[in-house]
MITORBA-747570 format. One record per atom (N, C-alpha, C, O): residue number from 1; atom name; x, z, y. Coordinates in Angstrom, 1 decimal. Each point is the difference from the previous one (the first is absolute). Example, Ala and Ser with C-alpha at 12.3 -4.5 7.8 and 13.67 -1.06 7.14 Angstrom:
2
 seq atom      u      w      v
   1    N   13.2    7.8   -5.7
   1   CA   -0.9    0.0    1.2
   1    C    0.9    0.0    1.2
   1    O    1.0    0.7    0.0
   2    N   -1.4   -1.4    1.1
   2   CA    0.9    0.0    1.1
   2    C   -0.8    0.8    1.1
   2    O    0.5    0.1    1.1
This chain:
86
 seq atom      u      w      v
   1    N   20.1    3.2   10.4
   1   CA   -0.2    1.2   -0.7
   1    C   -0.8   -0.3   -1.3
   1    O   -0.8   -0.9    0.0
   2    N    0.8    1.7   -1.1
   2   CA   -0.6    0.3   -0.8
   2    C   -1.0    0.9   -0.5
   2    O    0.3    1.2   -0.1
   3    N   -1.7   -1.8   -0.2
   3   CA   -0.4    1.3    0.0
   3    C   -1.1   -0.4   -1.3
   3    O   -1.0   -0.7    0.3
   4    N    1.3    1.2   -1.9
   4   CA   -0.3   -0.4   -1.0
   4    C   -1.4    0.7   -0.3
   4    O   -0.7   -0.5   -1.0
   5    N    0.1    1.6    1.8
   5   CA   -0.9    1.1   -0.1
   5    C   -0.5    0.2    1.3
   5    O   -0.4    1.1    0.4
   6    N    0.4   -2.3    0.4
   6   CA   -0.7    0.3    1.4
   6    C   -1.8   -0.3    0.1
   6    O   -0.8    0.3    1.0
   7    N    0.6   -0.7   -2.1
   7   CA   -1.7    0.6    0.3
   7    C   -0.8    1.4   -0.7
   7    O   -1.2    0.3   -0.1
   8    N    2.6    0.4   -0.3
   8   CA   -0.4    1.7   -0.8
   8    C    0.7    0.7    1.2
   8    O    0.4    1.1   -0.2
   9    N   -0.2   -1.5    1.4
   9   CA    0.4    0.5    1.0
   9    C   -0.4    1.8    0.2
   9    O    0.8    0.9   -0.5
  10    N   -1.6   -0.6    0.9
  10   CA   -1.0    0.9   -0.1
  10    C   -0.3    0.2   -1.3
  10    O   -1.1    0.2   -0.2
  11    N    1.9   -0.1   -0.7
  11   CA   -0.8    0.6   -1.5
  11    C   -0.7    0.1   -0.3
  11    O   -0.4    1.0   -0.5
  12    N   -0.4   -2.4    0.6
  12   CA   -1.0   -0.6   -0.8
  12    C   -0.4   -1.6    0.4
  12    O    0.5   -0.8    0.8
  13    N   -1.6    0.7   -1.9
  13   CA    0.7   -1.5    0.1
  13    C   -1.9   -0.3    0.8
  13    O   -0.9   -0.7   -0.6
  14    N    0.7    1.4    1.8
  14   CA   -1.6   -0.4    0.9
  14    C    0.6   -1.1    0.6
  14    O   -0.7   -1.1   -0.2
  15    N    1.9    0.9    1.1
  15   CA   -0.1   -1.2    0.7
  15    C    0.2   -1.4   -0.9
  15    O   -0.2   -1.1    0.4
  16    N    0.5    1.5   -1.9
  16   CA   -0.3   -1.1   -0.9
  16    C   -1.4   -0.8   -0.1
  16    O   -0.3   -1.2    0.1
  17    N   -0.7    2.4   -0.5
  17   CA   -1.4   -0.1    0.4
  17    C   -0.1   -0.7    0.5
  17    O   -0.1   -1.2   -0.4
  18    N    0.2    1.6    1.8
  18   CA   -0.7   -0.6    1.2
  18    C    0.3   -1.0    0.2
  18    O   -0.9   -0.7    0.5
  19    N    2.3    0.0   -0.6
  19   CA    0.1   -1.3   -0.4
  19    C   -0.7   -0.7   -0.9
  19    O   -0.9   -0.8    0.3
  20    N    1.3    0.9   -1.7
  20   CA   -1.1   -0.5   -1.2
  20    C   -1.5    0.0    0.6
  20    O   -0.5   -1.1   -0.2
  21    N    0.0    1.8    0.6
  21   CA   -1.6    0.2    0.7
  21    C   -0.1   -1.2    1.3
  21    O   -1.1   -0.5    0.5
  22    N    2.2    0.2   -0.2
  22   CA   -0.5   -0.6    1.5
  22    C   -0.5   -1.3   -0.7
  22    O    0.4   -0.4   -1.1
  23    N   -1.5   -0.2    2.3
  23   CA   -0.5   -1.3   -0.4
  23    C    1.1   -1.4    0.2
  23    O    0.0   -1.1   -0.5
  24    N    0.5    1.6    1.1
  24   CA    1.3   -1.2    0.4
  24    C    1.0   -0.4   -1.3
  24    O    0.4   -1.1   -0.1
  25    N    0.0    2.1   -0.7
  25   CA    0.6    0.3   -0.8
  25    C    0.0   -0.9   -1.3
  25    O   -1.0    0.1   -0.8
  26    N    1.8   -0.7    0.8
  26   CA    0.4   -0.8   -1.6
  26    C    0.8    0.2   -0.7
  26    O    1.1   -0.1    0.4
  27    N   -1.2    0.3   -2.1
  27   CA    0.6    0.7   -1.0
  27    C    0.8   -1.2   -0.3
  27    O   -0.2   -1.2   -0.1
  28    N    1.4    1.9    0.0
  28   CA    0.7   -1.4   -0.7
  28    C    1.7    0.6   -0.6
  28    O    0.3    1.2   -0.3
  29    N    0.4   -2.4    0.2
  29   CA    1.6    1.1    0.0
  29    C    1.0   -0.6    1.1
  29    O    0.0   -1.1    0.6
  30    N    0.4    1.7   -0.6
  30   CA    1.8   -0.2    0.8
  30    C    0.3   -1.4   -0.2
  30    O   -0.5   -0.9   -0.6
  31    N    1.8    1.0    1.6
  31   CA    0.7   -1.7   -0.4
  31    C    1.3    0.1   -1.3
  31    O    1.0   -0.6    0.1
  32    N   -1.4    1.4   -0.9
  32   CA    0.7    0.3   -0.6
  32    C    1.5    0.6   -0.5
  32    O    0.9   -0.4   -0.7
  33    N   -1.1    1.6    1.6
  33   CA    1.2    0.5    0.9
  33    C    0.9   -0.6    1.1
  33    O    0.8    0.9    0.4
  34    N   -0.6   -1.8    0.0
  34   CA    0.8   -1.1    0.4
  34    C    0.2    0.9    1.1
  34    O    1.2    0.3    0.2
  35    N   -2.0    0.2    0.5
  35   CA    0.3    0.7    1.8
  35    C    0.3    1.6   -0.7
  35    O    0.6    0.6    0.9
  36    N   -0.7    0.0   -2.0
  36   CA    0.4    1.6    0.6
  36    C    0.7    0.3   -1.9
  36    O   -0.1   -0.6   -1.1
  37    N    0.8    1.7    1.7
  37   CA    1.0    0.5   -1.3
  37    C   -0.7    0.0   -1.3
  37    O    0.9    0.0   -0.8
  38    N   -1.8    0.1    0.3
  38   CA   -0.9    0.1   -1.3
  38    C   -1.2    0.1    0.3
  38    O   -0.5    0.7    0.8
  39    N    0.1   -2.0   -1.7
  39   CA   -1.4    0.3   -0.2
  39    C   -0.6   -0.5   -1.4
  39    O    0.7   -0.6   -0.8
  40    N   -2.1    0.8    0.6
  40   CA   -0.5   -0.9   -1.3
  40    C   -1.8    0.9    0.3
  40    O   -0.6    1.0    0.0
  41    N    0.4   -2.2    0.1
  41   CA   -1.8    0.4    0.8
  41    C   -1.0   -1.1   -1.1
  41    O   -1.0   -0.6    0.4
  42    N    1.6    0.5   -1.7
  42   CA   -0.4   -0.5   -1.0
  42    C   -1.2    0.7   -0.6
  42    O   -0.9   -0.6   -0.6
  43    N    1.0    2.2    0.8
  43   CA   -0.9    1.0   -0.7
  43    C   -1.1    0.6    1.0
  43    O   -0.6    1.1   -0.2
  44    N    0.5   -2.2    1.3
  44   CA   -0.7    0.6    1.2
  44    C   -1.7   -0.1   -0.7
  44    O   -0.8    0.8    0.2
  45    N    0.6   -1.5   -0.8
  45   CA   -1.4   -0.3   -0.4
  45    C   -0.5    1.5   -0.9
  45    O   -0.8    0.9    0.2
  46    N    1.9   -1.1   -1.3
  46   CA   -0.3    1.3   -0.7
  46    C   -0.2    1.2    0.5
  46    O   -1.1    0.6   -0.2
  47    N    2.5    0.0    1.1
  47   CA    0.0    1.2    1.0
  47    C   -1.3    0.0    0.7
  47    O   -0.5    1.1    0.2
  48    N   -0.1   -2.2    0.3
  48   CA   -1.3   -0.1    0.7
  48    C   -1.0    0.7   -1.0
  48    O   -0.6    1.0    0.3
  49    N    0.6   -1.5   -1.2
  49   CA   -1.5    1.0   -1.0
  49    C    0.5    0.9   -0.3
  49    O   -0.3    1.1    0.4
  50    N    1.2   -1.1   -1.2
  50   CA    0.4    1.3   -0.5
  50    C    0.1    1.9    0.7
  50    O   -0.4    1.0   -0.4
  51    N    1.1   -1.5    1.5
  51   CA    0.2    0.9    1.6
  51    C   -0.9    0.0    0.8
  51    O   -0.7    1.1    0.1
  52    N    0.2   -2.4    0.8
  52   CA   -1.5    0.3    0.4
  52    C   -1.2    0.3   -0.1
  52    O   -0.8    0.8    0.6
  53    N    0.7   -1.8   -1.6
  53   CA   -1.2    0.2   -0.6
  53    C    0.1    1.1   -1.1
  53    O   -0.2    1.1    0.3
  54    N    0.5   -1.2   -1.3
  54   CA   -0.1    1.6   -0.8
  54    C    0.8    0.4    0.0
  54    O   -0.3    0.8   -0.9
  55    N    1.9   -0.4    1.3
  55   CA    0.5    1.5    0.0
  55    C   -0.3    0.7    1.7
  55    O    1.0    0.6    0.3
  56    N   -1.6   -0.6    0.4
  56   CA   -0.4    0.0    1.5
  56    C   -1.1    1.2   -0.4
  56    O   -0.7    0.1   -1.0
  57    N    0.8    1.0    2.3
  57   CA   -0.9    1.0   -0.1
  57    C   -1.6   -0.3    0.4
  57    O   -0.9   -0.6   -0.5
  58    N    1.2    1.3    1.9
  58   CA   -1.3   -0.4    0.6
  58    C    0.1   -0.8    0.9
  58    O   -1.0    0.1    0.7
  59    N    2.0   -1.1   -0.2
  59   CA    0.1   -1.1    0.3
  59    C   -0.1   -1.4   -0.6
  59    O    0.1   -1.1    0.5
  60    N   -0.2    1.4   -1.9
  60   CA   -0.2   -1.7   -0.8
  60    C   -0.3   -1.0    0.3
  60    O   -1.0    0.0    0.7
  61    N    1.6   -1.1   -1.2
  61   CA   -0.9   -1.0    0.9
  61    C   -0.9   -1.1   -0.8
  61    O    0.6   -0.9   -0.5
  62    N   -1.8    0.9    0.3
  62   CA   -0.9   -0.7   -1.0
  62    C    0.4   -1.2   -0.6
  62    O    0.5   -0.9    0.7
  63    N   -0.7    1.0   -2.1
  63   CA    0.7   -1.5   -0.4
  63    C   -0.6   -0.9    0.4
  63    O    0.8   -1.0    0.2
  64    N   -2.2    0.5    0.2
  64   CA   -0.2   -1.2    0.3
  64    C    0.8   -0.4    1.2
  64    O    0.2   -1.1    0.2
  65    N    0.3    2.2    0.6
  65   CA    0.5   -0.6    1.7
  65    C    1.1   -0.4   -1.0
  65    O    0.0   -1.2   -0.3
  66    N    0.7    2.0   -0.1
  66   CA    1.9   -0.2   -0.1
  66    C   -0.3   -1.4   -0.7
  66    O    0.6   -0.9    0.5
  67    N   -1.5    0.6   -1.7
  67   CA    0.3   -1.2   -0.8
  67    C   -0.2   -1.3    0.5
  67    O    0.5   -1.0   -0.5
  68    N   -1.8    1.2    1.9
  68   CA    0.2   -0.8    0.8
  68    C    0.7   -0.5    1.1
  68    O   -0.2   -1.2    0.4
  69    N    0.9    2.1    0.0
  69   CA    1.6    0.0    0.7
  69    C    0.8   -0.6   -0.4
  69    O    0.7   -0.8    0.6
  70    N   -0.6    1.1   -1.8
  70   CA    1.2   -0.6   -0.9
  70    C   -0.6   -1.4   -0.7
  70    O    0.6   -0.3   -1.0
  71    N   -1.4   -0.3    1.3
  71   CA    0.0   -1.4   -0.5
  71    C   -1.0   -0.8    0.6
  71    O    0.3   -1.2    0.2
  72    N   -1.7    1.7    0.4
  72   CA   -0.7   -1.4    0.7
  72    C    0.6    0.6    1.4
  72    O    0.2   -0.8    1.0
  73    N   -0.2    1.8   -0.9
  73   CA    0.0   -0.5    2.0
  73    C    1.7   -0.3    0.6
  73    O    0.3   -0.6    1.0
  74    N    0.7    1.3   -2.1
  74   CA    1.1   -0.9    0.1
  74    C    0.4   -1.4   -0.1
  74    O    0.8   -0.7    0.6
  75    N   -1.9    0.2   -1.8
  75   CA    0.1   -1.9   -0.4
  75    C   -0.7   -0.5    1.1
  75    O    0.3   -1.1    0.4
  76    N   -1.3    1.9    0.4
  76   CA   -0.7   -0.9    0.6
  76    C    0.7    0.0    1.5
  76    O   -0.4   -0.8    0.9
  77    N    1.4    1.7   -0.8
  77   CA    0.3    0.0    1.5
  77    C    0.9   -1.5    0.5
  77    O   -0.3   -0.7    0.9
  78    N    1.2    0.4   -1.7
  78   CA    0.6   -1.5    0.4
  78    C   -1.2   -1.4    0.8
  78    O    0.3   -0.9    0.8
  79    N   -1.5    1.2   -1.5
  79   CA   -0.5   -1.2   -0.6
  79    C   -0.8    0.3    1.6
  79    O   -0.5   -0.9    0.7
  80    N    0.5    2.2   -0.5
  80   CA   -0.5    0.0    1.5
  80    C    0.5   -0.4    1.2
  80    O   -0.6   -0.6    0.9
  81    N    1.9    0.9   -1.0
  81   CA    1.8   -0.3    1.0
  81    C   -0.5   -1.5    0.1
  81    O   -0.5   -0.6    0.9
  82    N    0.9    0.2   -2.2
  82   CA   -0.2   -2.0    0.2
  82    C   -1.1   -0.3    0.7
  82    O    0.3   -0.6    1.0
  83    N   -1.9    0.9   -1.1
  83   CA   -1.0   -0.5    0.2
  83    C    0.0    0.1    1.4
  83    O   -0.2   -1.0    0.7
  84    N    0.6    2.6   -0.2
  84   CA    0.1    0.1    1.8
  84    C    0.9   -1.2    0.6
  84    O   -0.3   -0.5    1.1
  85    N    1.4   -0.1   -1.9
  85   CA    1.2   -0.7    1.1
  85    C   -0.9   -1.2    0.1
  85    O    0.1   -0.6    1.0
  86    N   -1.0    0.0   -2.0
  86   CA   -0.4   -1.2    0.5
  86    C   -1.3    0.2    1.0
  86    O   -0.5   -1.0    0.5
């Protein structure tokens, strides 16, 4: 099945949130559509400030978190993966 709009399920986009918010969570993109009918998650960084952090009501999410989402705690997560296998 397809489902191009399955996290505005509920008309709105909280269970987006709550993903982006979880600690487990790494910002990154797609495999470049290869597994589903269209995609392009090229603009995910931008959509990230732009949408969460300032067009967002009273849920926003502070730029220092998003900016560090989006670049040290994503770079640093590999370097953790390797360090555990040895």
């Amino acid at each position: 099945m397809y489902f191009p709009i399955f996290n505005y399920n509920q008309g709105s986009l909280d269970a987006v949130r709550q993903m982006l918010t979880h600690p487990r969570a790494l910002f990154g993109l797609g495999d470049a559509g290869a597994h589903v009918g269209t995609i392009c998650d090229a603009s995910f960084s931008t959509f990230m400030l732009s949408h969460w952090v300032l067009g967002r009501g009273h849920d926003r999410l502070p730029l220092s978190q998003a900016v560090a989402r989006e670049g040290q705690v994503t770079a640093a997560r590999p370097g953790r993966l390797v360090r555990l296998g040895h």
